[in-house]
N, C-alpha and C positions, 0 to 999 in steps of 0.2 A: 504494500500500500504506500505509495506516496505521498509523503508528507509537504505542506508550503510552510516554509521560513515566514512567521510572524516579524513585521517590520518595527523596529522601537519608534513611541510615539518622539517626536521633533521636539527636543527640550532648547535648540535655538534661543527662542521667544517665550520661549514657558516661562512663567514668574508667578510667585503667592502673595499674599498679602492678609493670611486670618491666620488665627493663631501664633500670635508672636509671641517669644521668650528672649526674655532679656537675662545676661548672666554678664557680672561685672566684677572686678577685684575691690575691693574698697583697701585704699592704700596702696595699688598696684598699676598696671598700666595697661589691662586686659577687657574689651568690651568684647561683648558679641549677641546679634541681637540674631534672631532664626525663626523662618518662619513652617508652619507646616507645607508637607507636601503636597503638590498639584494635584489635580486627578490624572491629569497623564503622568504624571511621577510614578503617583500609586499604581498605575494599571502598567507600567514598567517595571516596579518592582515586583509587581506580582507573578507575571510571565515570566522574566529573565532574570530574578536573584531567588536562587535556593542558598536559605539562610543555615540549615542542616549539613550543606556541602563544603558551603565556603567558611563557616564558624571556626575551620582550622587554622592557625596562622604559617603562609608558605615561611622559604627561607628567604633571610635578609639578605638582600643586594645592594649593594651602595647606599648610598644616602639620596633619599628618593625625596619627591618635594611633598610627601603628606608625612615623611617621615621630619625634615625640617619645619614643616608647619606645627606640628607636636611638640619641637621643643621649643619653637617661638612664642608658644601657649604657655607652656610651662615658665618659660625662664622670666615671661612679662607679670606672671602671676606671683614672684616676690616682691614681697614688699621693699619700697623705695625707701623707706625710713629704716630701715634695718641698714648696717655696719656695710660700708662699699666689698667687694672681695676680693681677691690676689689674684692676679692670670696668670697661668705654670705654661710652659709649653716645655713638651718631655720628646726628648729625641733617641734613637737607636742606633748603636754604632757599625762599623762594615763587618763583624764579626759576628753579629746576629741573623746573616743575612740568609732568608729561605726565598727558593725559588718557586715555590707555590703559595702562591697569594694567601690560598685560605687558609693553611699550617702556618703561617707567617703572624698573618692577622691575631690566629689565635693565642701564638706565642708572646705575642705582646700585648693580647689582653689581658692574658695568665700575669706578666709581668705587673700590671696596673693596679690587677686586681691584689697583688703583694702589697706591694706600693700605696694603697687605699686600706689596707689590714692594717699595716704601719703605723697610717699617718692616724688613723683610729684608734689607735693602743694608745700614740701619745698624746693625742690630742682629742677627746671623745666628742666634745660638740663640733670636729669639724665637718662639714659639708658641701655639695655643691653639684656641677655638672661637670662631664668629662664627654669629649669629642676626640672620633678618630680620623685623622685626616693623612692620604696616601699625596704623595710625590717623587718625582722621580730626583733619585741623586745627580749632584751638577758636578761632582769632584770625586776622588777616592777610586780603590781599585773598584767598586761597583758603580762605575758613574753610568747614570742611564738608565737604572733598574731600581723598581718601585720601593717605596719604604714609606713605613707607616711613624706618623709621630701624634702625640696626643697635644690636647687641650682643656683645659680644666682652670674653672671659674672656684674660687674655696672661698666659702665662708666661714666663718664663727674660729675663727685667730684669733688669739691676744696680741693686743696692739701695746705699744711701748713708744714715747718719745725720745729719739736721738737729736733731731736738734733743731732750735727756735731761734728765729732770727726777724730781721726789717727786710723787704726788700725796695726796690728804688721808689714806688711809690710813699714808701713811708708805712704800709700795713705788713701788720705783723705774719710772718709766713712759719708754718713746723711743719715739721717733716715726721711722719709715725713710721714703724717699720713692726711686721708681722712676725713673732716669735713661736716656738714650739716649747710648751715648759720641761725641754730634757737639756740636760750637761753634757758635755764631750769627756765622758767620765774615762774613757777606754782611751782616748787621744785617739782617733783611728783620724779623724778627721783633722790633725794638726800633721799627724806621721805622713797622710796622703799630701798635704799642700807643701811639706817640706820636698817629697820626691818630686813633683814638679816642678818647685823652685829652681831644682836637680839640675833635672834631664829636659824639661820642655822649654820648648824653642817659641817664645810667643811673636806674634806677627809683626806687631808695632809698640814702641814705647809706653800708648796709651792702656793698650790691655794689658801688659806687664804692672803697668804702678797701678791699675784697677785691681787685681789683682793682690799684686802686693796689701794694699790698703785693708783689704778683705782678710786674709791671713794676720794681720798686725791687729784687727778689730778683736778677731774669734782668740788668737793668743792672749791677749788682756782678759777678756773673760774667761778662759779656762786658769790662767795664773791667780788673780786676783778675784775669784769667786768669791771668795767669803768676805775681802774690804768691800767689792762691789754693792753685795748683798744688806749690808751694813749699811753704807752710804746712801746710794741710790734706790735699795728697792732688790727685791731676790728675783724681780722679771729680767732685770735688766745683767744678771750671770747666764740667763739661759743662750740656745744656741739660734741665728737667725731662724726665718723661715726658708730663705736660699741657701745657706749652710747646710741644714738639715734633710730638703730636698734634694739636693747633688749628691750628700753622700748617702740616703736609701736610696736612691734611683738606682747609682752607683755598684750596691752591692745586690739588688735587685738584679739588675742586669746580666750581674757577674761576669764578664769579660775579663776584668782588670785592665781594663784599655784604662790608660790614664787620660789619652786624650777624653775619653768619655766624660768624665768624673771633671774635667774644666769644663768643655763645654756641650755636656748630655740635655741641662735644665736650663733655662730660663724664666725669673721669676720679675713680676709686676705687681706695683701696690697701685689699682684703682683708684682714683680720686673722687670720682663722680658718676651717676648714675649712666649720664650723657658717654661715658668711656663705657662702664661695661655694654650698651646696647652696639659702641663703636666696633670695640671688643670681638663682639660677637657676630656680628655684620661681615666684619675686616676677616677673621679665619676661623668660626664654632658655623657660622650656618651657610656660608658656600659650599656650592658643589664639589666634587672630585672632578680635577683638574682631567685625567684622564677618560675617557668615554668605556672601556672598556671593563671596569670597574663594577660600572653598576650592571652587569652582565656575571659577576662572581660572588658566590656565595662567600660574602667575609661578617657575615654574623652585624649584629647591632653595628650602627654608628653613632650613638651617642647613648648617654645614660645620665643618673640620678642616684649619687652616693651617700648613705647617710639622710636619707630621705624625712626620717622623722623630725629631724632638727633645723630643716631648709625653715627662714623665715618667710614663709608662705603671708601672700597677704587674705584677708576673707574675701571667700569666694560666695556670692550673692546671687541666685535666680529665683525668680519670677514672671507669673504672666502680666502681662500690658494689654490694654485695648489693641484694635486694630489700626486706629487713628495713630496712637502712639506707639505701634512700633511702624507706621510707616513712616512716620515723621521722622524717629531718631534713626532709621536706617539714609533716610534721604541724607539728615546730614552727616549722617558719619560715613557717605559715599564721598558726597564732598569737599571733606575733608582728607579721603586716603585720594582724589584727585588733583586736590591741590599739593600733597605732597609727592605724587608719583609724577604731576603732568603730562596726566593722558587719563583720557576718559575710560571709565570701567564700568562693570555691568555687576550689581548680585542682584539675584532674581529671589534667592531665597535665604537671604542673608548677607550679613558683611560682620568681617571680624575686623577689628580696631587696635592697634598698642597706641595706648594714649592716655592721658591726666583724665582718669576717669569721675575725677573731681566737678570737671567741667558739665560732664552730663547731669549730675544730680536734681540741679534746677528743673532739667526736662521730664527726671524721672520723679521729679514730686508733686503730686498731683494738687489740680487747682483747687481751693475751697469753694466750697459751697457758697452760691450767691443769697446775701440775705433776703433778697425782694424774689 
């Protein structure tokens, strides 16, 4: 018996407008207003989605764009008054290297996920998000051939002041810096920056006396623990936050590549809200550079570590008239138009990162007229 192929109804120009839901952060920068579905939605989904079928989740390929939409939800959904966070970025050295993407991928989640066991032993309220990003090497005996490095947003560090000053304006400028509350009790981490001193050959003047400065910092704290302790405060013996990250990364790794152990990590104290969404724009929610990626099974691209302790801002839904959510959809159209400049379409929704402060007015409804 021969069957005809049912055609799906034209969602082109399809659009709702009844049943709206509003779901917003309070304190956060997350709106999204949604409307119910069409009847040609519904008679689409009815025909063409077996919810039984598809309920499994396939394997992860690349970072796909509902998978970056997921965590542009998520990361807009901390609260802005909670403590700015540190940006890590962790790199692999040429001695780790597999020629199968997916064995690869996984070896260095295995590594992260060490590396996040750690940094939770010493640090228990710390938090945050972590992103995997592939690139191909520009140097070294693997130039050419992909390698994976992370990215990781951390919150909830103890903050410490190193040092307060004027600048040319005349307004007062300090500088905080993120600490881990352990001691370099073993020295592994003085022993390691003396062999470097050694043997490594640094590029230019200027990364050598960075350098330098860095080792002369952490030696005063490990000699002088207990005056420091005394004087200043017992935060202020502990070991940086970039101190601490190089050398778990470090032994994490386990290479013994020293080149590693200089420059494996880099670490960033965020200033402001407007950096971490830069932050994140700049290298957490771009694509993979190469096309052929998201064709390979390399498991998760991003995640949520320490999940219970993210300062989440309150997450708020409700239904709205029909009037009002086509209202606040209109303008929160034009608003992501004038920020994209170029005309967009939702038919059955728009989701917003914005000062969700701004809408409250429109979500609080009018009073009763007395006449």
């Amino acid at each position: 018996m021969k069957t005809t192929k049912v055609p799906h109804c034209s969602e082109e120009v399809d659009w709702s407008a009844s049943s709206p839901k509003i779901s917003y952060s309070e304190g956060g920068r997350y709106l999204r207003v949604k409307f119910a579905r069409s009847p040609a939605m519904e008679w689409n989904q009815e025909h063409f989605y077996n919810r039984d079928r598809e309920s499994a989740r396939g394997v992860c390929k690349g970072f796909s764009f509902g998978s970056r939409r997921r965590m542009l939800d998520r990361l807009n959904q901390v609260s802005v008054a909670a403590d700015h966070p540190d940006f890590v970025t962790l790199t692999l050295p040429d001695d780790c290297f597999d020629d199968c993407v997916t064995s690869f991928a996984k070896k260095a989640k295995d590594y992260l996920d060490v590396l996040l066991k750690r940094l939770n032993r010493a640090c228990a309220p710390s938090c945050g998000f972590w992103r995997i990003e592939w690139k191909a090497r520009k140097s070294g005996k693997h130039e050419g051939k992909m390698f994976p490095h992370f990215h990781l947003l951390v919150w909830g560090l103890p903050q410490r002041r190193i040092a307060e000053g004027v600048d040319i304006d005349g307004k007062s400028v300090c500088v905080d810096e993120s600490f881990v509350p352990v001691r370099d009790c073993q020295q592994s981490f003085t022993s390691l920056c003396a062999e470097i001193s050694s043997t490594h050959v640094f590029k230019n003047f200027k990364s050598g006396s960075r350098f330098t400065d860095r080792v002369v910092a952490h030696n005063y704290r490990v000699a002088d623990a207990e005056h420091i302790a005394e004087k200043r405060g017992v935060e202020y013996s502990f070991m940086s936050f970039f101190d601490w990250v190089s050398l778990a990364w470090y032994h994490v790794v386990g290479t013994h590549n020293v080149d590693h152990f200089f420059a494996g990590c880099r670490v960033e104290r965020i200033r402001t809200w407007g950096g971490v969404l830069s932050y994140c724009a700049k290298y957490m929610s771009k694509a993979d550079s190469e096309n052929f990626i998201s064709d390979i099974a390399t498991g998760r691209s991003w995640g949520i570590f320490n999940r219970a302790n993210m300062p989440w801002a309150k997450l708020i839904e409700f239904d709205v008239s029909d009037d009002m959510g086509n209202r606040i959809r209109r303008i929160a159209r034009r608003m992501l138009e004038h920020k994209l400049g170029k005309k967009v379409q939702r038919h059955y929704g728009v989701t917003l990162y914005c000062d969700t402060s701004k809408f409250k007015t429109l979500l609080t409804p009018e009073p009763d007229t007395p006449f």
